[in-house]
VEXDREN-2710 file (C-alpha; in Angstrom, 1 decimal):
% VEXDREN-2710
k/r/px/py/pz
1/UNK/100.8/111.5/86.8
2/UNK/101.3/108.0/87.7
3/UNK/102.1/107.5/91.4
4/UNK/103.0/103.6/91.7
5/UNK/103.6/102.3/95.3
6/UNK/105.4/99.2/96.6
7/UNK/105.5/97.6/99.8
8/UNK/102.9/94.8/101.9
9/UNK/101.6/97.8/104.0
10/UNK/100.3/99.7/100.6
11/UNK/99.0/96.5/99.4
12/UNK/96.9/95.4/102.9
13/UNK/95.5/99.1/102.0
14/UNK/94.5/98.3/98.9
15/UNK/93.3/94.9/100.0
16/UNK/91.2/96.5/102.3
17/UNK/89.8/99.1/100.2
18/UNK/88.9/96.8/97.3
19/UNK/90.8/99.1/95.1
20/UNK/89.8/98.2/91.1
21/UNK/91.4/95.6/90.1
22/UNK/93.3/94.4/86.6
23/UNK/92.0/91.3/84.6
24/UNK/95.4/89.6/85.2
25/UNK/95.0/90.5/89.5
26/UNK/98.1/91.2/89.2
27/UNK/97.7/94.9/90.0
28/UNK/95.1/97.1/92.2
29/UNK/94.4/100.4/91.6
30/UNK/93.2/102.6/94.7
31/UNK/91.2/106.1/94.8
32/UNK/93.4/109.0/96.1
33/UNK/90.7/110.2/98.5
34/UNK/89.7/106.4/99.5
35/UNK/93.8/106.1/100.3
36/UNK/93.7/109.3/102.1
37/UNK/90.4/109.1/104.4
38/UNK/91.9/105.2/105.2
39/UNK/95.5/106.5/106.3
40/UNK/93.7/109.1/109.0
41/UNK/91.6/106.4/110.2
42/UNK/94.6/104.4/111.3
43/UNK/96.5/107.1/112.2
44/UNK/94.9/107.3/116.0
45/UNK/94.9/103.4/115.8
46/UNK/97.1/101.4/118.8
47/UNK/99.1/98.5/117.7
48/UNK/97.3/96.4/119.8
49/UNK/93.9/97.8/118.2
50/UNK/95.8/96.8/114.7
51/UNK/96.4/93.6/115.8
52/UNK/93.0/92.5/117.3
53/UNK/90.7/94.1/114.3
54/UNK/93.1/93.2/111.6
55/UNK/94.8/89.9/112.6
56/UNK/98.4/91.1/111.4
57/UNK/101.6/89.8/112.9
58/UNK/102.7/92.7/115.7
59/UNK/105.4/93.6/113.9
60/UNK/103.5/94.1/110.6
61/UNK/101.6/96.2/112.9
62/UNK/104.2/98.4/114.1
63/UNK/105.2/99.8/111.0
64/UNK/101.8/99.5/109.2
65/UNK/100.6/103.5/110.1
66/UNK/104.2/104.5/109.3
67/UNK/104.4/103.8/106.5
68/UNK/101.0/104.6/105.1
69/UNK/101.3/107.7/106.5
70/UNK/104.6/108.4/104.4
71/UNK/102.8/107.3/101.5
72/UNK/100.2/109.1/101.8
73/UNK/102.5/112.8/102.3
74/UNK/104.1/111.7/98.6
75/UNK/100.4/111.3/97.4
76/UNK/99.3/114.9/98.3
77/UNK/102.7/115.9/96.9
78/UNK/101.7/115.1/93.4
79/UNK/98.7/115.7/91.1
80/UNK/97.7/112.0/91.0
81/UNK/94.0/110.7/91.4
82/UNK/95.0/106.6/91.8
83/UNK/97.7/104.6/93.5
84/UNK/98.6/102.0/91.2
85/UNK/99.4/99.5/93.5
86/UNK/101.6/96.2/91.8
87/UNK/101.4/92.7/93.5
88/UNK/104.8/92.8/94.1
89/UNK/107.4/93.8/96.4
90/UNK/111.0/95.8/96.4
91/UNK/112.6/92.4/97.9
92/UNK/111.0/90.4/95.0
93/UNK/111.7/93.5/92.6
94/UNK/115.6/93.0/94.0
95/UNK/115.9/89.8/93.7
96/UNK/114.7/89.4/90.2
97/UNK/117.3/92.4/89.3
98/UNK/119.7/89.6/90.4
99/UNK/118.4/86.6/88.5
100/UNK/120.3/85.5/85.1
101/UNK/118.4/85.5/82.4
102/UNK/115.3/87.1/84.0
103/UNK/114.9/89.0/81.0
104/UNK/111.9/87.6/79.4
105/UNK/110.1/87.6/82.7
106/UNK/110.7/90.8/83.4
107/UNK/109.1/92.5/79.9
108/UNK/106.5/89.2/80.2
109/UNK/105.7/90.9/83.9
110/UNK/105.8/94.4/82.6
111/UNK/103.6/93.6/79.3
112/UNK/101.0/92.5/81.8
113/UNK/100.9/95.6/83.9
114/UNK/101.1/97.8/80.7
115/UNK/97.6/95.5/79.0
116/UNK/96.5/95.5/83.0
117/UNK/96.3/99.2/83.0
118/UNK/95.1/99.3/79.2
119/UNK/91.6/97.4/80.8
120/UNK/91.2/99.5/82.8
121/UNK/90.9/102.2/81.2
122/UNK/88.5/100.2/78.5
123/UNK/86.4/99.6/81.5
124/UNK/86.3/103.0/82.4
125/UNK/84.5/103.7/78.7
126/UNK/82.4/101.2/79.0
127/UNK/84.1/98.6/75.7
128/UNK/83.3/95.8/74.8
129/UNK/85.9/93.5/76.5
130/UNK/84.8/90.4/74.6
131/UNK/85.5/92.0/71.0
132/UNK/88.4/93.7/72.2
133/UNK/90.5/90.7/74.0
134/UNK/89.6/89.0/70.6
135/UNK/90.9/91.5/67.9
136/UNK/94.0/92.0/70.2
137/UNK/94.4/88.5/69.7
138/UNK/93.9/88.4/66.4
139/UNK/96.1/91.5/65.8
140/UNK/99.6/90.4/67.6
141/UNK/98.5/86.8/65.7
142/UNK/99.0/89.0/62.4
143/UNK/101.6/90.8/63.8
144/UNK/103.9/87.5/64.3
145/UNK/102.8/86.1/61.2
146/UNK/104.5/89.0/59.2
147/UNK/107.2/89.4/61.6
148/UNK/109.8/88.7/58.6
149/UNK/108.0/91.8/56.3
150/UNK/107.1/94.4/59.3
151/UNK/110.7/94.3/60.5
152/UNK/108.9/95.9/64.0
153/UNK/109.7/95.5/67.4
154/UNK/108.5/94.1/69.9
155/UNK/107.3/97.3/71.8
156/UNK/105.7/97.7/68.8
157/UNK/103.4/94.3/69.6
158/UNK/102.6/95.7/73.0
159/UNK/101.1/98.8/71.2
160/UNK/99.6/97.0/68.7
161/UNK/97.6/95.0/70.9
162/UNK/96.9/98.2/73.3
163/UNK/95.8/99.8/70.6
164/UNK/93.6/96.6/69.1
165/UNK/92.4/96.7/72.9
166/UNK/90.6/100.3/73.0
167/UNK/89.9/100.8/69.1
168/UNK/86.8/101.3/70.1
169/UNK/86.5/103.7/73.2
170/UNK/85.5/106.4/71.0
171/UNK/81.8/104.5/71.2
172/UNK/81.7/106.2/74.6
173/UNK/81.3/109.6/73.1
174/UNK/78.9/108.5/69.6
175/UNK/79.2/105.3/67.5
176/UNK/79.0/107.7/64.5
177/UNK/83.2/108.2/63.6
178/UNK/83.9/106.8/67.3
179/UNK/87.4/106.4/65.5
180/UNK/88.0/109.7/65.8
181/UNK/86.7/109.8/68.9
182/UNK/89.1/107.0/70.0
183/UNK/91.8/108.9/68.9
184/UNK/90.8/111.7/71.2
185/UNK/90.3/109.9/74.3
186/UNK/93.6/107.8/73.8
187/UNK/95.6/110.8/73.0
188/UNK/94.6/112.4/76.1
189/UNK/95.2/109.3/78.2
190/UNK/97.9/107.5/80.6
191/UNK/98.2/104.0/80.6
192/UNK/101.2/102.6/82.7
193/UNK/104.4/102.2/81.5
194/UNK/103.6/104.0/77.8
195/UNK/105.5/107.4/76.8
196/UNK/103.5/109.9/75.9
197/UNK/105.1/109.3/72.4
198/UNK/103.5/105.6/72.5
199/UNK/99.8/106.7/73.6
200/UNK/100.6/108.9/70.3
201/UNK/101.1/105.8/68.0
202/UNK/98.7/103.9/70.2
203/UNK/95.9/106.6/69.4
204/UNK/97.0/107.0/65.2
205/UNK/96.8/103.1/65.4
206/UNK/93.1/102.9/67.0
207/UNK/92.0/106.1/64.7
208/UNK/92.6/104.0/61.6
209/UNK/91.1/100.9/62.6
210/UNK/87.8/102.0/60.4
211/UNK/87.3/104.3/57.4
212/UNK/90.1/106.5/55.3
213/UNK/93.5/105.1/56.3
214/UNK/96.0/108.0/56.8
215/UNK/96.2/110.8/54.8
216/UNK/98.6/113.8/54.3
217/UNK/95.7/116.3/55.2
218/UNK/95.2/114.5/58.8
219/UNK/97.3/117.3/60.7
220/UNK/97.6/114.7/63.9
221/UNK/99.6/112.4/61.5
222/UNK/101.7/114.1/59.5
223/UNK/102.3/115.8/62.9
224/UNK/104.6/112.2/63.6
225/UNK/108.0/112.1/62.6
226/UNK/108.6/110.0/59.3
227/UNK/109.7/107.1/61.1
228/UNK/106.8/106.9/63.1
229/UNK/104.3/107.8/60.5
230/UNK/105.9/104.2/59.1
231/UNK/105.4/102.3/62.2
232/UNK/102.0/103.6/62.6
233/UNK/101.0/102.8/58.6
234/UNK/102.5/98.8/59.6
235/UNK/100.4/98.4/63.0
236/UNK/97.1/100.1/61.4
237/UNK/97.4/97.9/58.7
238/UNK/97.8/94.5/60.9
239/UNK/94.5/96.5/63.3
240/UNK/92.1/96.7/60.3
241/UNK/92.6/93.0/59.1
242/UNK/92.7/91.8/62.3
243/UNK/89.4/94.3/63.2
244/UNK/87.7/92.7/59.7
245/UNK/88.1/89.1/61.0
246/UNK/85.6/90.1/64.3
247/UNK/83.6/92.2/62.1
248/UNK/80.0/91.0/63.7
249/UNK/81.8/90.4/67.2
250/UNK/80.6/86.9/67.5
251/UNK/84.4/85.8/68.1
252/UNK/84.3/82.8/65.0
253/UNK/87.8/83.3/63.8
254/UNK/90.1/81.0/65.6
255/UNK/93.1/81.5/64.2
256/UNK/94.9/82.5/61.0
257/UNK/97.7/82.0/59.0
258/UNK/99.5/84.0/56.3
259/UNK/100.6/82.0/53.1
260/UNK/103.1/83.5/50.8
261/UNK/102.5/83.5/46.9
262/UNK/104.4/85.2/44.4
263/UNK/101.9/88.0/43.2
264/UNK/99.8/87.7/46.3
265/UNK/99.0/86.7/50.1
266/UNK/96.1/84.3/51.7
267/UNK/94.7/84.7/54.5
268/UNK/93.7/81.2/55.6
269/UNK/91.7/81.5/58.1
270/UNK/90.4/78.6/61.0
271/UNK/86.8/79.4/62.0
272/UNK/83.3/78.2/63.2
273/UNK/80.3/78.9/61.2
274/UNK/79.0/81.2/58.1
275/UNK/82.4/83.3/57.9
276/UNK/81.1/85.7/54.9
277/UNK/81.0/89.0/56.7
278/UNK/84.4/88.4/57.9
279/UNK/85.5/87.4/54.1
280/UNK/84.1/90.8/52.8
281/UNK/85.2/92.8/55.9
282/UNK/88.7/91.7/55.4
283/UNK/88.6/92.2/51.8
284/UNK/87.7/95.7/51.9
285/UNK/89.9/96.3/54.9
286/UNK/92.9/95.4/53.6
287/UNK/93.2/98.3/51.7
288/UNK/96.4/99.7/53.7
289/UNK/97.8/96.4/54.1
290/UNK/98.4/96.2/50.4
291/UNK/99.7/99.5/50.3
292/UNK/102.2/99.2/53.1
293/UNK/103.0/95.9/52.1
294/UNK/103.0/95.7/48.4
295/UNK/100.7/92.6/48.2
296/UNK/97.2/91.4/47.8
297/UNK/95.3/89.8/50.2
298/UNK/92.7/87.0/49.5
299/UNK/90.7/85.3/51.9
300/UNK/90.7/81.3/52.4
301/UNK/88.6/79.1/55.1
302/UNK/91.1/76.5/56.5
303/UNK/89.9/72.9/56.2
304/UNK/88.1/71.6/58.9
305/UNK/90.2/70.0/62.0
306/UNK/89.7/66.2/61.2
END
């Protein structure tokens, strides 16, 4: 249960708490307990005492134990263990309802909270952000480059690169098939804004980052409807490659691009340093891209920048 609050009051609270925050800052998220023992502190507070030990306007104030007190009734009325708190408000909320051609902004804003809330639950199992940022990189990379094959949308980016984000949680539990255990611990999981459907294609995707790509004895997969036993087959493909191109997490790839042959596809690839582990990782990963998408995949260093 996801229990997502709005308002300046909720966010002094957080403030004040040092709830956890996202790698963007652009959202806080608060202990229900912490929330809890913090609203019946200030519930025998004065507005002067407000004032004077918090510098906040009177008015601010006023309202200030109010409204924390409301939130905090809606809290104990549901099972959730955070506040999720947004740095945003209703007014702002409102007003960009009212914009024209907010659009963008809006899935730009709501992309952020999604990969925001995505962190922190990589944090919580302890990845390794470094690798991570940098596949999810390179994964949405190869996901635009073979936007005109994939025919996906893009939702299916944002899971893609939540998916490219925690491939590797599983390592919590034992390194040895930790992409099994990925699948587990993402399948069991809430990140904000994803259906439980999505954490379902999220978790397939991360599960076939490494090893056997699907198969019609894995129950969880054929499990998916057809459609997104498809969709899953697409992203996994674009997660392995783009996995193979970190494949001694020392972050060398820089960039790559797809060139279009007749009987095959190269990878050309802009890098720093001996790239040969990445060339045979990618090789031998590419196994379900070929399969999904009909063609072979070479490997290519791009010419050094002059």
């Amino acid at each position: 249960t996801h229990f997502i609050a709005l308002g300046g009051d909720v966010r002094f609270a957080a403030s004040r708490l040092g709830g956890l925050e996202s790698a963007e800052g652009s959202v806080r998220f608060v202990k229900e307990p912490d929330f809890i023992a913090f609203c019946d502190q200030l519930a025998g507070e004065q507005v002067d005492g407000l004032v004077d030990r918090y510098r906040l306007p009177p008015a601010d104030a006023e309202t200030l134990v109010p409204a924390l007190l409301a939130y905090r009734e809606l809290l104990l009325a549901t099972s959730a263990e955070e506040i999720t708190v947004p740095d945003a408000s209703l007014r702002a909320g409102i007003l960009l309802d009212l914009a024209v051609g907010e659009d963008a902004r809006r899935r730009e804003d709501f992309n952020r909270q999604v990969l925001a809330s995505a962190t922190a639950l990589g944090e919580k199992y302890r990845y390794d952000a470094a690798h991570a940022q940098n596949v999810a990189r390179l994964a949405v990379r190869l996901f635009d480059e073979l936007k005109a094959e994939h025919g996906l949308e893009d939702r299916d980016r944002l899971l893609l690169e939540v998916a490219a984000l925690l491939h590797d949680v599983g390592i919590y539990i034992n390194r040895r098939a930790h992409h099994k255990h990925s699948h587990y611990i993402l399948s069991v999981s809430d990140i904000f804004g994803l259906s439980r459907e999505d954490m379902g294609v999220v978790a397939n995707v991360a599960r076939y980052h490494r090893r056997a790509p699907p198969q019609k004895s894995h129950l969880f997969y054929m499990a998916l409807d057809r459609e997104t036993r498809v969709r899953v087959n697409k992203l996994a493909a674009i997660l392995r490659v783009a996995n193979a191109l970190d494949a001694d997490h020392m972050r060398k790839v820089r960039d790559v691009t797809l060139v279009r042959q007749e009987d095959d596809w190269i990878l050309e690839v802009q890098g720093a340093g001996d790239l040969t582990m990445e060339r045979l990782a990618t090789l031998a990963r590419s196994d379900l891209l070929t399969e999904v998408f009909g063609q072979k995949l070479s490997f290519r260093e791009a010419a050094p920048c002059a």
